[in-house]
DSSP file (Angstrom, degrees, kcal/mol; ACC not computed):
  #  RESIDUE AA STRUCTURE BP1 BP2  ACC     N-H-->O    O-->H-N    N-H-->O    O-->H-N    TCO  KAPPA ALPHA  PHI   PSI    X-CA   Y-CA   Z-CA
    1    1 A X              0   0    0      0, 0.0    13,-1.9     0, 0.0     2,-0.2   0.000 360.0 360.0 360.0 137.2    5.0   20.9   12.9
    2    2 A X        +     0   0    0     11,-0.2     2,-0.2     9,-0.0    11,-0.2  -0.869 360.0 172.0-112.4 173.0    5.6   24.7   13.0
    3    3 A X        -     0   0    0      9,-0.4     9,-1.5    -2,-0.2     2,-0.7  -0.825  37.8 -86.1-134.9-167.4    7.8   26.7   11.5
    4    4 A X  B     -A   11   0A   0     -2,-0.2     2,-1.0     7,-0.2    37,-0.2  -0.776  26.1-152.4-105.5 129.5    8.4   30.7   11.1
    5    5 A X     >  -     0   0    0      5,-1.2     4,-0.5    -2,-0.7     5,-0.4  -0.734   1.5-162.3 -87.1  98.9    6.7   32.6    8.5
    6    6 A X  T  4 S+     0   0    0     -2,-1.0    -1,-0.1     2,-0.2     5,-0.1   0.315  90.0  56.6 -67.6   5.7    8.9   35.6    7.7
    7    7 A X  T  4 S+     0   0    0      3,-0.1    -1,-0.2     0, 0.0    -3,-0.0   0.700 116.8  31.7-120.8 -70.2    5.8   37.2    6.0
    8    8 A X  T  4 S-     0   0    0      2,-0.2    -2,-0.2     1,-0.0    -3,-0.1   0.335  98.8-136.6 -73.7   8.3    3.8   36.9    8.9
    9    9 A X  S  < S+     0   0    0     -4,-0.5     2,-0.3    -5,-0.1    -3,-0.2   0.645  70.8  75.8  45.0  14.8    6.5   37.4   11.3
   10   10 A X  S    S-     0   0    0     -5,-0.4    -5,-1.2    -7,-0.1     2,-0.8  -0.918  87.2 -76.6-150.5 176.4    5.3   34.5   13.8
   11   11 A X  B     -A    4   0A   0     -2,-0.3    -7,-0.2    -7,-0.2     2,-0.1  -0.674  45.1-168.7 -95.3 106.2    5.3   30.9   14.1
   12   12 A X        -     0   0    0     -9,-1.5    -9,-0.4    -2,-0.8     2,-0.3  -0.372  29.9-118.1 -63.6 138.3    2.8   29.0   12.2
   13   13 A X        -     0   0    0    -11,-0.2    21,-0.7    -2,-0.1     2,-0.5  -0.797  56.1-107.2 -55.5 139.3    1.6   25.2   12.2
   14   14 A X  E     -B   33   0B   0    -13,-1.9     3,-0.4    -2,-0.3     2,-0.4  -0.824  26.0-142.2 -61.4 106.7    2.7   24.2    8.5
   15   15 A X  E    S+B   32   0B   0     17,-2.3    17,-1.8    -2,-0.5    25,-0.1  -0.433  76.7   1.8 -76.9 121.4    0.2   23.7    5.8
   16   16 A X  E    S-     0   0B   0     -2,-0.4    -1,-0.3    15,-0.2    16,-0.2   0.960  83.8-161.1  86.7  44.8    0.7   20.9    3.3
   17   17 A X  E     +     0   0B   0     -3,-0.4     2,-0.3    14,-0.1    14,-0.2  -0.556  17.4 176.8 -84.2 157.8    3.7   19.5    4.6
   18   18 A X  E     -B   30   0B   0     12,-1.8    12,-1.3    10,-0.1    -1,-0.0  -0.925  30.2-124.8-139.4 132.6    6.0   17.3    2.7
   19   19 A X  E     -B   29   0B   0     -2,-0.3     2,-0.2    10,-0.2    10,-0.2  -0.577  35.6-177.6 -58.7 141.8    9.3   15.9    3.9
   20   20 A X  E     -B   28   0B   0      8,-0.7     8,-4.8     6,-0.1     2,-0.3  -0.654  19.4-139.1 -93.8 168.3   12.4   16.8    1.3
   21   21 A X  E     -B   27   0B   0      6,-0.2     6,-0.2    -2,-0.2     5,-0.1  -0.963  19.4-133.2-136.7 114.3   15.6   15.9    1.4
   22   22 A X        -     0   0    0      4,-1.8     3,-0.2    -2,-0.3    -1,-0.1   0.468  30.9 -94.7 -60.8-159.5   18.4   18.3    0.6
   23   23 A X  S    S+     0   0    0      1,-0.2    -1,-0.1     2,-0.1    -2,-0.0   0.740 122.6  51.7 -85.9  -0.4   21.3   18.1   -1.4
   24   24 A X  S    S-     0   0    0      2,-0.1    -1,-0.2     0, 0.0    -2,-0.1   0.499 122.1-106.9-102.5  10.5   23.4   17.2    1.4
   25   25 A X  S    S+     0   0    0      1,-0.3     2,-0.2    -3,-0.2    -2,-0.1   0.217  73.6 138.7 121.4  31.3   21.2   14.8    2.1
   26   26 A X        -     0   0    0      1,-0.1    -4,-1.8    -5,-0.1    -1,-0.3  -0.372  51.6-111.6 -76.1 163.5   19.5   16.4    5.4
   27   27 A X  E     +B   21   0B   0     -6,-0.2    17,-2.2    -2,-0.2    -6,-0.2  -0.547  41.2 163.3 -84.6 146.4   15.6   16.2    6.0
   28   28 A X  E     -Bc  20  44B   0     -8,-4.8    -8,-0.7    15,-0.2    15,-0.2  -0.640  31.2-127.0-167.5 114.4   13.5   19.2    5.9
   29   29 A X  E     -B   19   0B   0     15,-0.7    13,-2.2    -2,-0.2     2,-0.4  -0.302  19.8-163.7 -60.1 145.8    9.8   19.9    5.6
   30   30 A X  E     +BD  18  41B   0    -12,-1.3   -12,-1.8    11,-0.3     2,-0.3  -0.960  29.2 129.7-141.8 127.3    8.3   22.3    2.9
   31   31 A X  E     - D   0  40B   0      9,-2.1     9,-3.3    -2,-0.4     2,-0.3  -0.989  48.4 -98.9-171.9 159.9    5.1   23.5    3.2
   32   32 A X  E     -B   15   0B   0    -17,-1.8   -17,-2.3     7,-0.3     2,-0.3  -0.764  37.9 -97.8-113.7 174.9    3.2   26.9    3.1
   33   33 A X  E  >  -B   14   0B   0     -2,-0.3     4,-2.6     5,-0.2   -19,-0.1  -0.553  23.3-144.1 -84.3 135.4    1.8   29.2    5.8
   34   34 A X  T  4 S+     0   0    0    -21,-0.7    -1,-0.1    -2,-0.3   -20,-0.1   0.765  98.3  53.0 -65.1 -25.3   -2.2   28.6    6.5
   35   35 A X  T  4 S-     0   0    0      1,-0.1    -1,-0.2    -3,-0.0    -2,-0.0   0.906 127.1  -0.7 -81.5 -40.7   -2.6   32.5    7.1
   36   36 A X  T  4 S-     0   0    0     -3,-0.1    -2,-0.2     2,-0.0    -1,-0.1   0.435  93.6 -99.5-134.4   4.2   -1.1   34.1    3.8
   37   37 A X     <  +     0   0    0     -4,-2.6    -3,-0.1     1,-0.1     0, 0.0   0.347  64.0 143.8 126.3 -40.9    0.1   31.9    1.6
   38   38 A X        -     0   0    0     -6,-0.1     2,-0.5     1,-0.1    -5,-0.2   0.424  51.9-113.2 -30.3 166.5    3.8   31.7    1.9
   39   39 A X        -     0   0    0     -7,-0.2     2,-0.3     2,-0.0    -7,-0.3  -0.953  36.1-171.4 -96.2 161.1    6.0   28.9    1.5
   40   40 A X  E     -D   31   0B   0     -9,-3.3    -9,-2.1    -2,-0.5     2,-0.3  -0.925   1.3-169.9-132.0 151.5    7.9   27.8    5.1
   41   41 A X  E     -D   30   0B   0     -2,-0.3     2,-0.4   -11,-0.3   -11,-0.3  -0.912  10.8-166.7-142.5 116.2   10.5   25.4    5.4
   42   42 A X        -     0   0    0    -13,-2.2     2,-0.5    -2,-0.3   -13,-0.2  -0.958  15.7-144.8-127.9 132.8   11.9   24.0    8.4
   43   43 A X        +     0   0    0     -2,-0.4     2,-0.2   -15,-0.2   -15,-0.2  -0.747  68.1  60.4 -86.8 118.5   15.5   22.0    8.0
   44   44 A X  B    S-c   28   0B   0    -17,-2.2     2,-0.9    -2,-0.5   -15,-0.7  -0.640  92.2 -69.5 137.5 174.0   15.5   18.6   10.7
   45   45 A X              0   0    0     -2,-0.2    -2,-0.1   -17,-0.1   -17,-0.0  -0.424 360.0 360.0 -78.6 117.4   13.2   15.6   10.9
   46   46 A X              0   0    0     -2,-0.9    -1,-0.1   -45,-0.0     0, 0.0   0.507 360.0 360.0 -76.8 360.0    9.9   15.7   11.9
C-alpha cells in the first residue's frame, strides 16, 4: 500500500504496515517510510 511521506515529499510503498483502527472506529494503516525513516499513515482499508 502507498501512502505520502511529507518528509520526503512523494509517495512511498509503506514499510511495516499494521492495520489500526481509530477512535471513530475507521481503519487506517500505520507504518514508516522505507527511504527516511518517517512514520506514514494512510486512513481507509487496505
Amino acid at each position: 500500500m502507498e501512502a505520502y511521506c511529507f518528509k520526503c515529499r512523494s509517495k512511498r510503498e509503506i514499510g511495516n504496515p499494521q492495520q489500526v483502527t481509530l477512535k471513530n472506529g475507521r481503519p487506517a494503516t500505520q507504518g514508516v517510510c522505507p527511504q527516511c525513516g518517517t512514520k506514514m499513515f494512510r486512513i481507509g482499508k487496505a
